[in-house]
ChimeraX commands (.cxc) that place a marker at each C-alpha (Angstrom):
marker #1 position 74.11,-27.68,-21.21 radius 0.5
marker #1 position 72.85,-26.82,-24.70 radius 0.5
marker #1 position 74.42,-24.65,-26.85 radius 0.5
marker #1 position 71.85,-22.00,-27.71 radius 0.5
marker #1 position 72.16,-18.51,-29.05 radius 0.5
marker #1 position 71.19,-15.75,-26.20 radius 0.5
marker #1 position 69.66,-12.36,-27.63 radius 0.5
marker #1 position 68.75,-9.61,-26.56 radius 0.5
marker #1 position 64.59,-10.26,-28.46 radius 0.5
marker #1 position 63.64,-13.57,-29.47 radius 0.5
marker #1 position 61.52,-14.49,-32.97 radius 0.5
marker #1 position 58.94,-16.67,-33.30 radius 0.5
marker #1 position 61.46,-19.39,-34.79 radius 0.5
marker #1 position 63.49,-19.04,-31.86 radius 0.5
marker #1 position 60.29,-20.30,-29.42 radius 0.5
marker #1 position 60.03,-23.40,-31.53 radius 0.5
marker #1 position 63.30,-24.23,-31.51 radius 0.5
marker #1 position 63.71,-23.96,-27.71 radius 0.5
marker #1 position 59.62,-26.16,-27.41 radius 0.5
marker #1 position 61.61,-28.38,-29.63 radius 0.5
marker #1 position 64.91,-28.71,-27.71 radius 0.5
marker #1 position 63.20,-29.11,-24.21 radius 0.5
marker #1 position 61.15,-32.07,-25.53 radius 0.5
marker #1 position 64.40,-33.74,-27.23 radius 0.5
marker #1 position 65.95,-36.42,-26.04 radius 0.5
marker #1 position 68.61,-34.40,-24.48 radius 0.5
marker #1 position 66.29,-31.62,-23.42 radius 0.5
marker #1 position 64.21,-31.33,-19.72 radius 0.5
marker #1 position 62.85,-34.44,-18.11 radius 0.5
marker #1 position 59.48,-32.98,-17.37 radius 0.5
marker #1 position 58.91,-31.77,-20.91 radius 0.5
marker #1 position 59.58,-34.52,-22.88 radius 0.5
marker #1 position 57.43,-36.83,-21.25 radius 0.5
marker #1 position 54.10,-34.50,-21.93 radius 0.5
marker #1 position 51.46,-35.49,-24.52 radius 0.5
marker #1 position 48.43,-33.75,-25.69 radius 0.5
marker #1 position 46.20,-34.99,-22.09 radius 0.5
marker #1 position 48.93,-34.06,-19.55 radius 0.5
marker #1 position 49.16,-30.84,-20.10 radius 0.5
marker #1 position 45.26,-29.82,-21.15 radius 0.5
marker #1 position 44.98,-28.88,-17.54 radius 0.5
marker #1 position 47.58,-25.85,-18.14 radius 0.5
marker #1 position 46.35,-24.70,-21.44 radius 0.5
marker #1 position 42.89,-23.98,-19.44 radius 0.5
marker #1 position 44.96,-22.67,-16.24 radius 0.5
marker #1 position 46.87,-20.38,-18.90 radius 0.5
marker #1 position 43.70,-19.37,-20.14 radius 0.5
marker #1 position 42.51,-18.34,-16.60 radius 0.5
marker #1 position 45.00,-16.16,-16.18 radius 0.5
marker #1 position 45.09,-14.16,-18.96 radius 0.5
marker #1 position 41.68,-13.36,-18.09 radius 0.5
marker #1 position 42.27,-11.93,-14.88 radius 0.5
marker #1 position 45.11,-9.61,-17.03 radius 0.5
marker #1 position 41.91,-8.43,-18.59 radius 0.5
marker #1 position 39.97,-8.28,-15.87 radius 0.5
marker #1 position 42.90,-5.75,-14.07 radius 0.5
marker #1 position 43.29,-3.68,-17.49 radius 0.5
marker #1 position 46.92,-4.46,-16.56 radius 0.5
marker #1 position 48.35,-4.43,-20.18 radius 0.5
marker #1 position 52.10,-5.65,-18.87 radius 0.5
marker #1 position 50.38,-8.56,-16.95 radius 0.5
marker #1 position 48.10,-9.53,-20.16 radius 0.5
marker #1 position 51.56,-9.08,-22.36 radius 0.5
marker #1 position 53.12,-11.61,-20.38 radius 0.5
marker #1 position 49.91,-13.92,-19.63 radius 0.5
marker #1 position 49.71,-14.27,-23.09 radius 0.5
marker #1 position 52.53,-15.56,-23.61 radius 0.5
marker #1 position 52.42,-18.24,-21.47 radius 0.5
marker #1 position 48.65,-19.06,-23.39 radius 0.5
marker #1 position 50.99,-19.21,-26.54 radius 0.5
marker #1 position 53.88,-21.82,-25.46 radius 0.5
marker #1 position 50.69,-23.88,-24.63 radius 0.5
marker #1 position 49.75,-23.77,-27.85 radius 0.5
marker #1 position 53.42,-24.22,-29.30 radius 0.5
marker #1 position 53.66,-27.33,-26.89 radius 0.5
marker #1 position 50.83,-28.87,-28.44 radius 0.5
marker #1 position 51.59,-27.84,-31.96 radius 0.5
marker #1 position 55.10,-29.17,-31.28 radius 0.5
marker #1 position 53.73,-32.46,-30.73 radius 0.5
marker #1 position 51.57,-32.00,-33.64 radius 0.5
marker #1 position 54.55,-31.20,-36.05 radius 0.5
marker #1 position 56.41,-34.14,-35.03 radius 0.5
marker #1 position 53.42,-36.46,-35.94 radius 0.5
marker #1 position 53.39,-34.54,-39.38 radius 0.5
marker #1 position 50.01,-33.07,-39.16 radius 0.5
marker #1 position 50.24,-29.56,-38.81 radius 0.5
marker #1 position 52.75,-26.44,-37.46 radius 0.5
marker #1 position 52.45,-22.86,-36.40 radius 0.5
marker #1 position 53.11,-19.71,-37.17 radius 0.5
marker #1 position 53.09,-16.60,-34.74 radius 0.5
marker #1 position 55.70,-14.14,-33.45 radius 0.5
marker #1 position 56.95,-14.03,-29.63 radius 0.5
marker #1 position 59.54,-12.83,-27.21 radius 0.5
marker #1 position 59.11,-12.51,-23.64 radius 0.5
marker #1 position 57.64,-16.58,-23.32 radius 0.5
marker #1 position 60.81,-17.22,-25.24 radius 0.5
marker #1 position 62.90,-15.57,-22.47 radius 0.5
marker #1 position 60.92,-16.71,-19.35 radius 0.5
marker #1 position 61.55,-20.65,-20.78 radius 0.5
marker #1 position 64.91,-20.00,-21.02 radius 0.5
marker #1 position 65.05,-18.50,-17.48 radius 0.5
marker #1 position 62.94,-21.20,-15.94 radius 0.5
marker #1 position 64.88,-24.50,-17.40 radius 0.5
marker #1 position 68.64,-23.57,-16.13 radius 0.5
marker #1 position 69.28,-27.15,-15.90 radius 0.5
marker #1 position 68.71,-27.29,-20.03 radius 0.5
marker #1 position 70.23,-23.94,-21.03 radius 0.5
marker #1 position 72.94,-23.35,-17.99 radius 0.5
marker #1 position 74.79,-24.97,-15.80 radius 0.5
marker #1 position 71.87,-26.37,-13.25 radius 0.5
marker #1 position 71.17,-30.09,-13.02 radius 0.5
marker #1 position 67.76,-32.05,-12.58 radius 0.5
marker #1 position 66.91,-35.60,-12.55 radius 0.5
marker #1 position 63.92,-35.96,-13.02 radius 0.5
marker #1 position 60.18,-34.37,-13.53 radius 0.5
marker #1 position 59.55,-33.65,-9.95 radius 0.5
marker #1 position 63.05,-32.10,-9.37 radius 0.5
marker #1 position 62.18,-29.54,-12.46 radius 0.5
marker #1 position 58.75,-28.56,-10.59 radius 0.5
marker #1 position 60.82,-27.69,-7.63 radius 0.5
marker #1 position 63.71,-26.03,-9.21 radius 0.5
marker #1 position 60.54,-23.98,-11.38 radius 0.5
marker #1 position 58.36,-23.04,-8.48 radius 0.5
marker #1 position 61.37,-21.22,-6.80 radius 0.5
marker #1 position 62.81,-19.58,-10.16 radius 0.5
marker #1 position 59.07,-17.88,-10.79 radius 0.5
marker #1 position 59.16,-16.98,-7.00 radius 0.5
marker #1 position 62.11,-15.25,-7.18 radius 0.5
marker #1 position 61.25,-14.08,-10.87 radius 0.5
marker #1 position 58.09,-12.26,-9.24 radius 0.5
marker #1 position 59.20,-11.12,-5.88 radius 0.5
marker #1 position 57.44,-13.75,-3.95 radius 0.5
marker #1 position 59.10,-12.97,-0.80 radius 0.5
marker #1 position 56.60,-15.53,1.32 radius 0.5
marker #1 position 54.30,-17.86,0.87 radius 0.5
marker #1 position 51.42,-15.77,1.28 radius 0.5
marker #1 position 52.57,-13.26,-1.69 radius 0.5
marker #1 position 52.36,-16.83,-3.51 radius 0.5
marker #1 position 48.98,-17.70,-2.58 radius 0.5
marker #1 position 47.76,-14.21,-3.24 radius 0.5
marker #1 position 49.39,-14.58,-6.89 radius 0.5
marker #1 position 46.79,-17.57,-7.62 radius 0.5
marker #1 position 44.77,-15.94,-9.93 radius 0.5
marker #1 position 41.22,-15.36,-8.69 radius 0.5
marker #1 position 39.20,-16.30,-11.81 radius 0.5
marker #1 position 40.11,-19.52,-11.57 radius 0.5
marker #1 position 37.70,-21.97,-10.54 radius 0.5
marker #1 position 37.18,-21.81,-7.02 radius 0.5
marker #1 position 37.87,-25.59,-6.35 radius 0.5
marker #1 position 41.10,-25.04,-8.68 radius 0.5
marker #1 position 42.22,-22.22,-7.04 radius 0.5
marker #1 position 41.21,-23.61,-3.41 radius 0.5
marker #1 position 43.72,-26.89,-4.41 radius 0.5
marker #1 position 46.67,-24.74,-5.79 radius 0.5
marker #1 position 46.85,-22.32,-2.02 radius 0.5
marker #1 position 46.58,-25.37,0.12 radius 0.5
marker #1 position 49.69,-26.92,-2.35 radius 0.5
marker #1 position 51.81,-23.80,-1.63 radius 0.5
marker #1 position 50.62,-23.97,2.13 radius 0.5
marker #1 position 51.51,-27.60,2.43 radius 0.5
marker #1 position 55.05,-26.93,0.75 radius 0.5
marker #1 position 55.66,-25.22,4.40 radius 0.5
marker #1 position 54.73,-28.06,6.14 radius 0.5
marker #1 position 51.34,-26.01,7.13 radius 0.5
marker #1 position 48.80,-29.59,6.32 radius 0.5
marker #1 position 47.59,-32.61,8.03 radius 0.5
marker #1 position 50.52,-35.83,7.44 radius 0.5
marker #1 position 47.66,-37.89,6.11 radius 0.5
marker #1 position 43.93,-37.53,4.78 radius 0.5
marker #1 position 42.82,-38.93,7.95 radius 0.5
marker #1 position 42.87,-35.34,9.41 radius 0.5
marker #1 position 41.64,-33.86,6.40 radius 0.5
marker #1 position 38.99,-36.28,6.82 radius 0.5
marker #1 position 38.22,-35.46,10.48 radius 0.5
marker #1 position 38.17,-31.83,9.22 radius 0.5
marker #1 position 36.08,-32.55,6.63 radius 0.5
marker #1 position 33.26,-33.64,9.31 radius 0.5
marker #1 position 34.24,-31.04,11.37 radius 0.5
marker #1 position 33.43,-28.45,9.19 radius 0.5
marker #1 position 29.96,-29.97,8.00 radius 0.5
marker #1 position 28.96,-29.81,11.42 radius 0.5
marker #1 position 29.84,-26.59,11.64 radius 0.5
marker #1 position 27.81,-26.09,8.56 radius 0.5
marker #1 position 24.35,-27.62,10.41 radius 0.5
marker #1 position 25.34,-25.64,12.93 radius 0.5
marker #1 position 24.81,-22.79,10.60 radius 0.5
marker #1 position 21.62,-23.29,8.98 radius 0.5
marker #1 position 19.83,-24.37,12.53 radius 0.5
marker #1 position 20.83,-21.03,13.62 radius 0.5
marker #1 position 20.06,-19.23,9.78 radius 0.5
marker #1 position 24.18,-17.26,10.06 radius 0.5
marker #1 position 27.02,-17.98,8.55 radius 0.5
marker #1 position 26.08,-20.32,5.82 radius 0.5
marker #1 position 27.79,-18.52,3.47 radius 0.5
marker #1 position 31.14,-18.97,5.63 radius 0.5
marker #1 position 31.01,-22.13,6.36 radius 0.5
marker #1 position 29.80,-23.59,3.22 radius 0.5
marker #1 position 32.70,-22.35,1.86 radius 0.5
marker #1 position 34.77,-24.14,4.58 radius 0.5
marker #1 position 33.13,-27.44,4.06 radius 0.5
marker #1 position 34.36,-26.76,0.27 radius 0.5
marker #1 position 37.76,-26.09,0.98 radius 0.5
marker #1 position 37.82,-29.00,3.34 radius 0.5
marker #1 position 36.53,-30.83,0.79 radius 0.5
marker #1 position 39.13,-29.98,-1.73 radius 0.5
marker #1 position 41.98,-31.04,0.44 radius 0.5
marker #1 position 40.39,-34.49,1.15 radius 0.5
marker #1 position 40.69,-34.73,-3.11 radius 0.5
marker #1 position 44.31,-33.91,-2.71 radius 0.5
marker #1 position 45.36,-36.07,-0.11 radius 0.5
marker #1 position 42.92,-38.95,-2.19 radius 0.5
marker #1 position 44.96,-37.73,-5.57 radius 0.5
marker #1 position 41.59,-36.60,-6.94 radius 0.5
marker #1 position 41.29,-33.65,-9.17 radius 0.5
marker #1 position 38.47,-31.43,-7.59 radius 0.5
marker #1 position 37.31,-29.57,-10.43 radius 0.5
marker #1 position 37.52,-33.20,-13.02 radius 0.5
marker #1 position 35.34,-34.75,-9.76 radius 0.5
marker #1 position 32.38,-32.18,-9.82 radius 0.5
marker #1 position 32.25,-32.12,-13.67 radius 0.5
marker #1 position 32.06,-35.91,-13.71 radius 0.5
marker #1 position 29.20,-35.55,-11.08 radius 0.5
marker #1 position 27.17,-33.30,-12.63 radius 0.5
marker #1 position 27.73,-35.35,-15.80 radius 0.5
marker #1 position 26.10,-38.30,-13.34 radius 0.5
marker #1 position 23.63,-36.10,-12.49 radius 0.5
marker #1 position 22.04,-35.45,-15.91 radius 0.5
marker #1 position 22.14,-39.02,-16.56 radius 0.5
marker #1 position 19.92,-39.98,-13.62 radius 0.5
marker #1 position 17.50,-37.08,-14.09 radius 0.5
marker #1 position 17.48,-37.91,-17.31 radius 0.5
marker #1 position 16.45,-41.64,-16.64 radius 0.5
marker #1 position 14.19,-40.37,-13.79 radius 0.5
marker #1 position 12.27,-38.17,-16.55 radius 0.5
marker #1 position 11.64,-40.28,-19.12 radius 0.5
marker #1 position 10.45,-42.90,-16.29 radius 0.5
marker #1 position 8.17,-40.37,-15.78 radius 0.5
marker #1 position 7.12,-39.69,-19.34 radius 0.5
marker #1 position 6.58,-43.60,-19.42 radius 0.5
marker #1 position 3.79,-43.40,-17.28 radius 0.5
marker #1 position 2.36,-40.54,-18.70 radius 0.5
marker #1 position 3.57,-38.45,-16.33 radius 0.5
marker #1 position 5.77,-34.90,-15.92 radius 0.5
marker #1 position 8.14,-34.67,-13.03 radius 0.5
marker #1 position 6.35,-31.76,-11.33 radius 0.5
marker #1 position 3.74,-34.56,-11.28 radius 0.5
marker #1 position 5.37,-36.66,-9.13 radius 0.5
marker #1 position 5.57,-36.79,-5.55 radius 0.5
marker #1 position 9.27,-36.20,-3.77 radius 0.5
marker #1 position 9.23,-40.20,-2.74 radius 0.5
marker #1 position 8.01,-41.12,-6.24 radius 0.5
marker #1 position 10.92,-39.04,-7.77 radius 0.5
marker #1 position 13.28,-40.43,-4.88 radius 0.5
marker #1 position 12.39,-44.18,-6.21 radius 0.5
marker #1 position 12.53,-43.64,-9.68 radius 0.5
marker #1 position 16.29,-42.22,-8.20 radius 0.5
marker #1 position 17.33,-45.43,-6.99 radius 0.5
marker #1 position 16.56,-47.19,-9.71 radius 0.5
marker #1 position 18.09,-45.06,-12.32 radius 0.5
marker #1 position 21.46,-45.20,-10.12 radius 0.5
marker #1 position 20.91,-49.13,-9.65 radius 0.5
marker #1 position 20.99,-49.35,-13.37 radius 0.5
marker link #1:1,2 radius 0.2
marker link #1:2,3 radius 0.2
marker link #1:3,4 radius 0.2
marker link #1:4,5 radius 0.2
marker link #1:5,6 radius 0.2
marker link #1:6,7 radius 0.2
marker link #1:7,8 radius 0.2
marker link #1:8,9 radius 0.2
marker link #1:9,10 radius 0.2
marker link #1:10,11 radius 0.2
marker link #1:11,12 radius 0.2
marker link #1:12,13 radius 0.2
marker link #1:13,14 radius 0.2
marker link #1:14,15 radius 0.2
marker link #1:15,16 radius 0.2
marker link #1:16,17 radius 0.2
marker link #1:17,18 radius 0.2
marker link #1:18,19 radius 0.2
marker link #1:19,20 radius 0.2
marker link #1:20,21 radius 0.2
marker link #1:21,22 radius 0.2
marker link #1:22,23 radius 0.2
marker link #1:23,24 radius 0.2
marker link #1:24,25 radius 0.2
marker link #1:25,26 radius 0.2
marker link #1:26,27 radius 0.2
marker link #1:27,28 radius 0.2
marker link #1:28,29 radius 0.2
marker link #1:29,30 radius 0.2
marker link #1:30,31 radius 0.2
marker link #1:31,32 radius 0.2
marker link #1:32,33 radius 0.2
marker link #1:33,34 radius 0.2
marker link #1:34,35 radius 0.2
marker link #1:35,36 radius 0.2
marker link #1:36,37 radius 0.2
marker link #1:37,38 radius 0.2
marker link #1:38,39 radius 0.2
marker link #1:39,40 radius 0.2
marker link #1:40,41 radius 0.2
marker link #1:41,42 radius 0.2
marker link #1:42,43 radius 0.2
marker link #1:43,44 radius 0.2
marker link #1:44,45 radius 0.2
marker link #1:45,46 radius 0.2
marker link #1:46,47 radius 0.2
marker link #1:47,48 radius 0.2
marker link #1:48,49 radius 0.2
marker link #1:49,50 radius 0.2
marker link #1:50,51 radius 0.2
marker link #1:51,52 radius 0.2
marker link #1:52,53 radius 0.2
marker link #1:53,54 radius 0.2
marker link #1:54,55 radius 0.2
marker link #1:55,56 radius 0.2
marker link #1:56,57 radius 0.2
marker link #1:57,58 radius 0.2
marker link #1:58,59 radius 0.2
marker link #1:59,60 radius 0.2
marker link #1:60,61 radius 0.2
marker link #1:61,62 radius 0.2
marker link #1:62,63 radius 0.2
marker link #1:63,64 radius 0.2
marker link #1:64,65 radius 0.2
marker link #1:65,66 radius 0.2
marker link #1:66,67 radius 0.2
marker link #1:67,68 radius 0.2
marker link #1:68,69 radius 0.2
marker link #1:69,70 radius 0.2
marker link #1:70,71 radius 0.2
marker link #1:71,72 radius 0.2
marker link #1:72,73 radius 0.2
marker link #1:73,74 radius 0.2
marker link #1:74,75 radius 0.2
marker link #1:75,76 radius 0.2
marker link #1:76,77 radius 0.2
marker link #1:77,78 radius 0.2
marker link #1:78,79 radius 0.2
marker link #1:79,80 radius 0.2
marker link #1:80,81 radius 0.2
marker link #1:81,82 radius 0.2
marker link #1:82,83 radius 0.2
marker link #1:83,84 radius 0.2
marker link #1:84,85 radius 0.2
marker link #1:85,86 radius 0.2
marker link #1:86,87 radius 0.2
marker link #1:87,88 radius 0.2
marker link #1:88,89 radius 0.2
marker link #1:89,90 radius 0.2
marker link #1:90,91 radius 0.2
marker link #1:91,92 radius 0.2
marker link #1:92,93 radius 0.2
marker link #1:93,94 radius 0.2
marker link #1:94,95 radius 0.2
marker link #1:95,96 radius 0.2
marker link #1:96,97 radius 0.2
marker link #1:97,98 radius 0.2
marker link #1:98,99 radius 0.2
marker link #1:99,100 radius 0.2
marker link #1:100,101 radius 0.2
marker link #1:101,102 radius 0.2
marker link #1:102,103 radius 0.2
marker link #1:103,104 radius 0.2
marker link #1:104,105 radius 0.2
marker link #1:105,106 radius 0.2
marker link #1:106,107 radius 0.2
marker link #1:107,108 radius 0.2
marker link #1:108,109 radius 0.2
marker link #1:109,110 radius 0.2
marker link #1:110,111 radius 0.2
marker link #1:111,112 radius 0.2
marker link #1:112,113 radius 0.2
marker link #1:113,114 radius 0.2
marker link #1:114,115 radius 0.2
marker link #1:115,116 radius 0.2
marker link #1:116,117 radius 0.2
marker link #1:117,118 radius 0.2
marker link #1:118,119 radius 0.2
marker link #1:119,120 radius 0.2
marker link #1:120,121 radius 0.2
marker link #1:121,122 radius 0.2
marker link #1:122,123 radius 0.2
marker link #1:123,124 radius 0.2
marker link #1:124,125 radius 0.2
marker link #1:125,126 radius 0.2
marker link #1:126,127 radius 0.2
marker link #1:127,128 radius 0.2
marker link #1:128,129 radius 0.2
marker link #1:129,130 radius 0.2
marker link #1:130,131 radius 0.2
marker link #1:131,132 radius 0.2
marker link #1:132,133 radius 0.2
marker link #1:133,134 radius 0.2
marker link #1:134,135 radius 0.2
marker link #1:135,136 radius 0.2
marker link #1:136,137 radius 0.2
marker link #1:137,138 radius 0.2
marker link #1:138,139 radius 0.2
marker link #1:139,140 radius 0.2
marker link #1:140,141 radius 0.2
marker link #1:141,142 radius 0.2
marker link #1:142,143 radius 0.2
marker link #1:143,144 radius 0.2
marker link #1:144,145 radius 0.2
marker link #1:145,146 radius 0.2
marker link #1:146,147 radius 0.2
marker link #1:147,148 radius 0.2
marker link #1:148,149 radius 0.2
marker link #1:149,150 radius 0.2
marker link #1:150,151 radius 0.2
marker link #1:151,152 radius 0.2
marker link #1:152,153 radius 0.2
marker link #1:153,154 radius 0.2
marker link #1:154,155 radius 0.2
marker link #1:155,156 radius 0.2
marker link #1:156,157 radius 0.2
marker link #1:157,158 radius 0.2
marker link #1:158,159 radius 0.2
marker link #1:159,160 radius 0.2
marker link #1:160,161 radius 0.2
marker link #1:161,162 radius 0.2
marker link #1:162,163 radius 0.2
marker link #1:163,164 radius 0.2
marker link #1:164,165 radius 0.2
marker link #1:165,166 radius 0.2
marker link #1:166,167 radius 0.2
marker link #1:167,168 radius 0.2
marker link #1:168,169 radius 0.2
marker link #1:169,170 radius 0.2
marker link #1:170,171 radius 0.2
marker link #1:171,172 radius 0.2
marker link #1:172,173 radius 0.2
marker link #1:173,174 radius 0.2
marker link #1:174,175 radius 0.2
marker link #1:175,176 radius 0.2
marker link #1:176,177 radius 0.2
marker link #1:177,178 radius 0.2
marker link #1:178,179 radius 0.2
marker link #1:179,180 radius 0.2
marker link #1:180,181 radius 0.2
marker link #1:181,182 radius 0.2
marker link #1:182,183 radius 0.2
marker link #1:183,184 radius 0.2
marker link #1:184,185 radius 0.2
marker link #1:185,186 radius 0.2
marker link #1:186,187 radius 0.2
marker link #1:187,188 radius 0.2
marker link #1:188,189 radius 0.2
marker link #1:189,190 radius 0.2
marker link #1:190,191 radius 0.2
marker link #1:191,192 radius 0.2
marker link #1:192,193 radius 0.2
marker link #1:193,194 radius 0.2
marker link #1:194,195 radius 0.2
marker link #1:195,196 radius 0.2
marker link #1:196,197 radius 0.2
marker link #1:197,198 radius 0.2
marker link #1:198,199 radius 0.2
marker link #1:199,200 radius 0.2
marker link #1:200,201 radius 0.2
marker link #1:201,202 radius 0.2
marker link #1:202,203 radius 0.2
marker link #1:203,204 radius 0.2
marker link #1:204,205 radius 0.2
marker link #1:205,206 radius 0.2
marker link #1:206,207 radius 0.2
marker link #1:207,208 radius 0.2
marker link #1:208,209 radius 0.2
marker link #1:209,210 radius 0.2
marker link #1:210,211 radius 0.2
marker link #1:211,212 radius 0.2
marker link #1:212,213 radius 0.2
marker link #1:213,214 radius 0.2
marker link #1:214,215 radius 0.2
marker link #1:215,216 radius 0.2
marker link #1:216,217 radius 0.2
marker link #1:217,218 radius 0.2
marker link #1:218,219 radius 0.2
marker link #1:219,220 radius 0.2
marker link #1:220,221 radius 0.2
marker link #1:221,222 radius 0.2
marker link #1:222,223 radius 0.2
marker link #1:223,224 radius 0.2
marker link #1:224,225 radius 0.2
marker link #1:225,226 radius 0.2
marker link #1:226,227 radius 0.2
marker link #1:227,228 radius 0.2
marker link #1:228,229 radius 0.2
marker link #1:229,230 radius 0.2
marker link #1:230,231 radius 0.2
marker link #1:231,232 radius 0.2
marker link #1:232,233 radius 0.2
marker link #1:233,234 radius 0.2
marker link #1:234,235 radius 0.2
marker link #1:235,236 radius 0.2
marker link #1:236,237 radius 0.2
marker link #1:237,238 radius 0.2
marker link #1:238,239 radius 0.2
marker link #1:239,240 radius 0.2
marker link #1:240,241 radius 0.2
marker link #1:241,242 radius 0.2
marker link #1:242,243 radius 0.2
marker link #1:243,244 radius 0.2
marker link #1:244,245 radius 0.2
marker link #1:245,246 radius 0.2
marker link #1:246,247 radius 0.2
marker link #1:247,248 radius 0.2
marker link #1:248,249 radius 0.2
marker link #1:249,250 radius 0.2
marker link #1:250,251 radius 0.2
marker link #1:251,252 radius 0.2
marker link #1:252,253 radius 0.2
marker link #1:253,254 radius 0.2
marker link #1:254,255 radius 0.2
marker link #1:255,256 radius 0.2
marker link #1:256,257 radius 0.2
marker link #1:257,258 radius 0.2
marker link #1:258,259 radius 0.2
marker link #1:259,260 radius 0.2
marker link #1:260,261 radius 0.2
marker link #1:261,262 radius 0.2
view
């Protein structure tokens, strides 16, 4: 255990020191194996959720949101200050607390091995911290303004920590198709889209788990794709003197395949 000073409010000195402690060589496993691209994905999570504390008008929510926004950013400046570019300066106490609370095995008498044994260990510490009694009061704590594909990944982890998925993505896969037919289904009969499109997303989603595929990273590559290929199909067009609305579907279709051959 590490010998650190309890009080009863914390400075803004005291939140370094215990950034700097968890990434020491003695401090957490999990921490001090995080650089600048593993944890990017939480500073915009953080982010998220400080919105919704906005959103709600909930000023005790946005208190504390915040301060989860701000170890991000002591995290990375952390890192920063032990390269020797640049520190931070701020003030903050209830992050300070909630780090100390959430890393027993660093500032009590807990024990954990490794990375994944800390994620464990922290997912029932901020149940417990929250009054998660079930599952479902978990799921329903996933903030809602976080992208849907996001927020569609992190439910099906907390419904999967039951035991409630498929044992392999073969039956995501087969639910997958399942729900796409459902989805024809659908439009042939002009109801439901709405419904089951969403299904066929949240199918799809779990599929990207099972894969080890980052939903939200996947689409943003795609549309990156996307823009490439129009692009290429557009100035094929230009080529020939042409503008797209010019163009037949099958013309645009060809000019497609090529741009995605190349």
């Amino acid at each position: 255990m590490i010998n650190f000073e309890r009080k009863s409010r914390y400075t803004y000195e005291d939140l370094l020191e215990v950034i700097h402690l968890l990434r020491s060589p003695e401090g957490c496993p999990w921490d001090k194996v995080q650089t600048h691209q593993s944890i990017r994905r939480e500073m915009l999570e953080e982010a998220y959720e400080a919105v919704e504390a906005i959103d709600l008008d909930d000023p005790a929510l946005l208190r504390e949101e915040l301060g989860d926004v701000l170890m991000q950013v002591v995290f990375h400046a952390d890192i920063e200050s032990d390269a020797g570019r640049f520190n931070m300066e701020d003030v903050v106490d209830e992050i300070t607390k909630k780090m100390i609370y959430r890393h027993p095995h660093v500032f009590a008498d807990a024990h954990e091995d490794s990375p994944e044994s800390v994620l464990v260990s922290w997912d029932i510490l901020k149940r417990k911290e929250k009054g998660q009694e079930t599952t479902t009061d978990a799921m329903d704590s996933v903030a809602r303004t976080l992208p849907g594909l996001w927020r569609a990944e992190k439910i099906q982890k907390k419904a999967a920590k039951t035991g409630f998925d498929w044992p392999d993505i073969s039956g995501a896969m087969d639910k997958l198709d399942e729900e796409v037919g459902e989805l024809r289904q659908a439009i042939e009969q002009g109801t439901n889209v709405f419904e089951e499109l969403g299904d066929v997303l949240f199918a799809a989603v779990k599929v990207g788990r099972f894969a080890g595929v980052d939903c939200e990273e996947a689409i943003a590559a795609t549309c990156e794709k996307f823009i490439r290929r129009f692009c290429s199909v557009e100035n094929s067009a230009a080529a020939q003197g042409r503008t797209m609305e010019e163009l037949s579907l099958d013309e645009m279709i060809a000019l497609w395949n090529k741009a995605k051959e190349s």
